[in-house]
Backbone bond lengths (Angstrom), bond angles and torsions (degrees), N, CA, C in turn:
res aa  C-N    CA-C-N  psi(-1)  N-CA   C-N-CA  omega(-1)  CA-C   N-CA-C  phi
1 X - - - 1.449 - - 1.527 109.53 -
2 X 1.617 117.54 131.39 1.549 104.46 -167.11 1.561 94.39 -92.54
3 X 1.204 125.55 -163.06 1.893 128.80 -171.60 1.625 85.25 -132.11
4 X 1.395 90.40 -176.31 1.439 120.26 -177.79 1.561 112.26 -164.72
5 X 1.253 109.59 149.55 1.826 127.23 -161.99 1.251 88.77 -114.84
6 X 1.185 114.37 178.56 1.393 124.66 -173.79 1.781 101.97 162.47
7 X 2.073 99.54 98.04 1.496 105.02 175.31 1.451 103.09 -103.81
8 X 1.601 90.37 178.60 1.816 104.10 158.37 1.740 99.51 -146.94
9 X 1.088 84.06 138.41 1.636 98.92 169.98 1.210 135.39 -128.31
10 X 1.221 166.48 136.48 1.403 162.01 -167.86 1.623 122.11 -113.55
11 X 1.098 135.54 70.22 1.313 137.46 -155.69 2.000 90.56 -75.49
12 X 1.773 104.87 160.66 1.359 93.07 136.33 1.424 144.51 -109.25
13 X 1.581 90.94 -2.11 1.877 87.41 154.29 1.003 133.60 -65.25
14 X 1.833 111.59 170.12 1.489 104.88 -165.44 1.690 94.08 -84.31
15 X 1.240 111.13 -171.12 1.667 128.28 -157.10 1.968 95.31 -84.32
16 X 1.244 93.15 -45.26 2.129 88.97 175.38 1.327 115.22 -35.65
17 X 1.349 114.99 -32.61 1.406 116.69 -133.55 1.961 86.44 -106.29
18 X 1.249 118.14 -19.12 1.644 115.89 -138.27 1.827 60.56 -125.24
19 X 1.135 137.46 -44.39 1.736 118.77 -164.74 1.534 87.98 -86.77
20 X 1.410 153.39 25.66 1.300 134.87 -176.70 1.705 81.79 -126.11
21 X 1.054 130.64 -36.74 1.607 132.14 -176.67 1.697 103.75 -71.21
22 X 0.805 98.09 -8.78 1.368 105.57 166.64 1.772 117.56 -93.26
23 X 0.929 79.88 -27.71 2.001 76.65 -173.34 1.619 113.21 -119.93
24 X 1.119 115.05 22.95 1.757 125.63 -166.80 1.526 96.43 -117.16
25 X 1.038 130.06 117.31 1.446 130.01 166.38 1.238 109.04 -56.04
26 X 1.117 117.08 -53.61 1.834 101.73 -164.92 1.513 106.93 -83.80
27 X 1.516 124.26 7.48 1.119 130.18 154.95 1.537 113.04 -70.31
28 X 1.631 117.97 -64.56 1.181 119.33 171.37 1.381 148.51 -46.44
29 X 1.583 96.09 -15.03 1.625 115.46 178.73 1.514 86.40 -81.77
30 X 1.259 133.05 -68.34 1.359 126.75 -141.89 2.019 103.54 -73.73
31 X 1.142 111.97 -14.32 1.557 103.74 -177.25 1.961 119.68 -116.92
32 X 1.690 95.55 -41.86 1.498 102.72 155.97 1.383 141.71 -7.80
33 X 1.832 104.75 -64.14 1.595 101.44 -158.93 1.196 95.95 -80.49
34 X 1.281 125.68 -164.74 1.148 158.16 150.49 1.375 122.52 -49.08
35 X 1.180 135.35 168.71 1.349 128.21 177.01 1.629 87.42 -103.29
36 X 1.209 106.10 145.68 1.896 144.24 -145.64 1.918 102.85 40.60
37 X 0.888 127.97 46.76 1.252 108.60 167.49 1.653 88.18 -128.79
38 X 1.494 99.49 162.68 1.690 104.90 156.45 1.687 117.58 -113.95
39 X 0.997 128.59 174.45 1.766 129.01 -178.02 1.806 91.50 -134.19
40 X 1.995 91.12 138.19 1.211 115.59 176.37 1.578 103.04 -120.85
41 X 1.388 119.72 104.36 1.597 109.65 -174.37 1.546 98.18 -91.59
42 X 1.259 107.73 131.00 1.753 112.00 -167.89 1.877 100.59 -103.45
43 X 1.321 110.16 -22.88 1.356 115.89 -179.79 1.322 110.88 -157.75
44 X 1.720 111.01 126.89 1.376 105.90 161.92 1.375 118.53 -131.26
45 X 1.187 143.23 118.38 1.714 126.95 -172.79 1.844 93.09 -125.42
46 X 1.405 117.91 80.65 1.797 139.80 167.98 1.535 85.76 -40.71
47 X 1.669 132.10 73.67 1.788 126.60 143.34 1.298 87.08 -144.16
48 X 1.482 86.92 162.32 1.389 104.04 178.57 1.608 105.18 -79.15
49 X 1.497 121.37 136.00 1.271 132.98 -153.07 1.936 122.15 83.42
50 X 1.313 85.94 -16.03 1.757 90.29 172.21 1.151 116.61 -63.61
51 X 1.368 115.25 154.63 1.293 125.48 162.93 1.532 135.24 -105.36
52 X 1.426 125.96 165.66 1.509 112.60 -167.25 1.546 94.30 -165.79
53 X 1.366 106.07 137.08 1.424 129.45 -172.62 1.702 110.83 -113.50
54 X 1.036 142.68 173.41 1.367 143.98 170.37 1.562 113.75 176.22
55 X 0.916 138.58 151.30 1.831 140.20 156.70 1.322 102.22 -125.33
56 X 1.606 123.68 165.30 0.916 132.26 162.21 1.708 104.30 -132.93
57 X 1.168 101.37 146.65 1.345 113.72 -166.07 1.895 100.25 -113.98
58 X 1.613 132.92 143.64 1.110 126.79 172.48 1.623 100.76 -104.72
59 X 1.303 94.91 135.64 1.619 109.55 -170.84 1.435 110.12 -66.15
60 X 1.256 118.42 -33.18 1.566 123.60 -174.65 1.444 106.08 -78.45
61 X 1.185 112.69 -47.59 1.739 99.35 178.99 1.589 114.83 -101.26
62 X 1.060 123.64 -12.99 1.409 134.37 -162.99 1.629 138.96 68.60
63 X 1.936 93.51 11.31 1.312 90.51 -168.81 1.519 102.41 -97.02
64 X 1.294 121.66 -164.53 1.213 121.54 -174.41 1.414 126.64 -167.84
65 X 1.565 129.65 -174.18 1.452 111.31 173.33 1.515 88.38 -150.76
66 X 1.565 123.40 174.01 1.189 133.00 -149.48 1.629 99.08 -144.03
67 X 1.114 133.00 152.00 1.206 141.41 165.46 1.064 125.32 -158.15
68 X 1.648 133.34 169.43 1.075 143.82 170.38 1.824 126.45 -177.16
69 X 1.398 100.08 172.59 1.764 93.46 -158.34 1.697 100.54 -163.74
70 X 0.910 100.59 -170.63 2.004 115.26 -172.31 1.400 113.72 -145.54
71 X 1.867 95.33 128.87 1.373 99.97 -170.72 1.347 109.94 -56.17
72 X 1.301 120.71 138.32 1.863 106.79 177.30 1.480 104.89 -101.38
73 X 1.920 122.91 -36.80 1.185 127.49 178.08 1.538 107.97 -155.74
74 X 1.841 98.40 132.76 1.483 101.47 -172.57 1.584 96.26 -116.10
75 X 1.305 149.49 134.15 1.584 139.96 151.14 1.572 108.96 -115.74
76 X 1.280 102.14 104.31 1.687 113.69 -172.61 1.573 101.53 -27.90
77 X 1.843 107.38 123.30 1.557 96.35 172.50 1.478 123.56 93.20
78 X 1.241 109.87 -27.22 1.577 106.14 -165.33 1.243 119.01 -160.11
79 X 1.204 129.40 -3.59 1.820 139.60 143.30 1.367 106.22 -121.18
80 X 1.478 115.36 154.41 1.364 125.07 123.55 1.491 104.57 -134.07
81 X 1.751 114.48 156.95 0.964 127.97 178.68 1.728 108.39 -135.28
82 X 1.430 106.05 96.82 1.908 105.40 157.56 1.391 106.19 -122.87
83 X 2.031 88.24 159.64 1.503 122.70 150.16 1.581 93.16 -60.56
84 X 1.687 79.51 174.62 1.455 117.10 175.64 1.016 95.15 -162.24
85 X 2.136 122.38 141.40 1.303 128.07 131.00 1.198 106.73 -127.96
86 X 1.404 106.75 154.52 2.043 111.92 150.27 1.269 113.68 -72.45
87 X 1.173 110.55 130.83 1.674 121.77 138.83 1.569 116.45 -22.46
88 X 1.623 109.44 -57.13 1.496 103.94 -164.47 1.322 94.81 -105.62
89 X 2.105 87.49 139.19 1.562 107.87 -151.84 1.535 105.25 -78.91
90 X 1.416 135.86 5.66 1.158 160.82 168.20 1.553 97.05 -57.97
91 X 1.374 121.60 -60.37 1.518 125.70 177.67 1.454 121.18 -106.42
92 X 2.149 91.45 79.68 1.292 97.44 -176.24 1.504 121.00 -96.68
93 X 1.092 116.62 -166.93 1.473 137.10 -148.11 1.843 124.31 55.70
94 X 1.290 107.85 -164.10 1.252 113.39 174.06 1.602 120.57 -108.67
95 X 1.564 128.54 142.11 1.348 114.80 -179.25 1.815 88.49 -116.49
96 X 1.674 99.37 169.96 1.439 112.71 -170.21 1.631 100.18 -136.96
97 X 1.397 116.95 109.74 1.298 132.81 177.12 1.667 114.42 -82.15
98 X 1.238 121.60 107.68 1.803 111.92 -176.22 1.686 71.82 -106.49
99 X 1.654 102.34 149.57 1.530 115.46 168.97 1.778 100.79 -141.93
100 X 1.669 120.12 107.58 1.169 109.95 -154.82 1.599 87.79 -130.17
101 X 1.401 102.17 137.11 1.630 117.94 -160.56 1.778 104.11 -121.69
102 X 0.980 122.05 143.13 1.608 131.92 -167.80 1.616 114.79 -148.35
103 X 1.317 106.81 117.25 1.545 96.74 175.22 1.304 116.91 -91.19
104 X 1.300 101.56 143.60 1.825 117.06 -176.11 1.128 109.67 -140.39
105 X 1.481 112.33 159.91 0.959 112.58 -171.80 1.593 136.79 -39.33
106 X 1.477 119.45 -24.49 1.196 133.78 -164.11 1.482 115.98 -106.94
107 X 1.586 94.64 -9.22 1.596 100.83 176.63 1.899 102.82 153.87
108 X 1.844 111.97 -108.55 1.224 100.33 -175.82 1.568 89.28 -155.20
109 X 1.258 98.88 124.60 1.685 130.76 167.10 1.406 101.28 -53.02
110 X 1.308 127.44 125.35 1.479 121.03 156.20 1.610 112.18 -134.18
111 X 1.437 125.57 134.69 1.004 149.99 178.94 1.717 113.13 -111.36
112 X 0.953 104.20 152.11 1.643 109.46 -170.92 1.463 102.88 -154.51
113 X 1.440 123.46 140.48 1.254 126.63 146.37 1.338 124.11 -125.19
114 X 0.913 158.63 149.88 1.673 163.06 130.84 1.071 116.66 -87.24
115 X 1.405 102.59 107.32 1.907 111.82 167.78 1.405 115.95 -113.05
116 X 1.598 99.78 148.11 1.749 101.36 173.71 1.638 95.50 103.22
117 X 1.412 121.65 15.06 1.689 101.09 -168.72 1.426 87.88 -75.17
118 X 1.398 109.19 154.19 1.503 112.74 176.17 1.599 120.62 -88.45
119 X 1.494 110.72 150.31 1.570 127.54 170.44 1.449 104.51 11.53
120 X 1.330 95.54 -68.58 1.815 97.60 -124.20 1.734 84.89 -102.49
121 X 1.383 139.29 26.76 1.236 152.11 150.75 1.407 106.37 -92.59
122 X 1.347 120.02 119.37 2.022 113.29 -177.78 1.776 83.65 -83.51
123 X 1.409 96.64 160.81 1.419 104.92 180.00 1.480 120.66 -108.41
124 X 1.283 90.20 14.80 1.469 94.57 176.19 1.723 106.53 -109.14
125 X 1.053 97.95 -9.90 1.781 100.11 160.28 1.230 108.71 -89.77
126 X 1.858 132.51 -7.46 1.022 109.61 -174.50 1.702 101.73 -98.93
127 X 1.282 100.88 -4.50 1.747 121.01 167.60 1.201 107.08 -57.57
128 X 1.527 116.65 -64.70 1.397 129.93 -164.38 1.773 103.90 -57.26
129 X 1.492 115.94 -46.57 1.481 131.78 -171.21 1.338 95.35 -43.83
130 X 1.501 106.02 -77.55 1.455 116.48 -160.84 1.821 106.31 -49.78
131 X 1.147 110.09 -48.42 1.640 108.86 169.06 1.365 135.58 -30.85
132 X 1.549 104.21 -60.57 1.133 110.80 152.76 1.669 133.16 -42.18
133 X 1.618 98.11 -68.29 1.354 113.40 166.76 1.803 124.39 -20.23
134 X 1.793 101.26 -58.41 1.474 119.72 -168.30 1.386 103.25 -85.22
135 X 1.501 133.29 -2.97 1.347 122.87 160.48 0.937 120.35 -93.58
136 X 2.080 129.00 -16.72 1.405 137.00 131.87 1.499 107.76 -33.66
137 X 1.213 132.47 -57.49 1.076 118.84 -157.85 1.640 117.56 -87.81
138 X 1.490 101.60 -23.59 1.728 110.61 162.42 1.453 102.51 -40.59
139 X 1.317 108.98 -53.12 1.504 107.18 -156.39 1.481 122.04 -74.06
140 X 1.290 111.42 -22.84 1.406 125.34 -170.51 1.388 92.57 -88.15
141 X 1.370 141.57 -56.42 1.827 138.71 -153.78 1.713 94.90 -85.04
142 X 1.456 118.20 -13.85 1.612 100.48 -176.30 1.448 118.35 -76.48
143 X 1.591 129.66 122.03 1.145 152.16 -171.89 1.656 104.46 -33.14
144 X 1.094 130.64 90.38 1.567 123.06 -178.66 1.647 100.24 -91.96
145 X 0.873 96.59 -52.73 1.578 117.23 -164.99 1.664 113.71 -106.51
146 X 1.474 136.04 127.01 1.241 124.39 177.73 1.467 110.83 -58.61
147 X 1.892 125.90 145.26 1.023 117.11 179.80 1.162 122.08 -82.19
């Protein structure tokens, strides 16, 4: 039986800024991985039907795993919808990322789920990941500077 995550987050940027950190590679390397890993995005084409590649590598041992998937649905601002697979056939099937963004008063609501992560991934590390990840990404979309 595969699991599924399911966050909420409250940024105070507006939603442009937090749905473009989503689809910018050199955005995604810097907030994405994990804490000790780094991200190599090898392909990204942000349309629906595009495709997008990435690995992340762990700094302490150097090994790593690779993935990739297809946009299924983009609505400027306020959905995205991808696949996911691994490379390694160990972590099979497909997972499905909805990332759904809302403006409020305080900035932009974000909700996330991932379904389909497979078995032999506990999902409470894939809890912990994304945690990390979305306080990388707090930090990068918050307004420092006027745009």
């Amino acid at each position: 039986m595969s699991g599924t995550v399911r966050l909420h987050r409250v940024f105070t940027s507006p939603a442009e800024r937090v749905y473009r950190a989503f689809l910018d590679a050199a955005a995604l390397s810097k907030w994405l991985p994990p804490d000790g890993f780094t991200c190599t995005v090898h392909e990204l084409e942000a349309r629906v039907g595009g495709k997008y590649r990435m690995s992340f590598t762990n700094l302490s041992s150097g090994n790593g795993h690779s993935f990739g998937g297809t946009y299924l649905e983009l609505v400027p601002n306020e959905r995205i919808v991808h696949d996911d697979r691994f490379d390694d056939p160990n972590l099979p099937g497909t997972m499905v990322t909805t990332i759904s963004l809302r403006a409020v008063s305080c900035g932009t609501e974000v909700q996330i789920v991932q379904e389909g992560i497979p078995d032999v991934i506990p999902v409470e590390q894939c809890y912990l990941g994304w945690q990390e990840s979305l306080t990388l990404l707090e930090r990068l979309v918050e307004p420092t500077i006027p745009d």
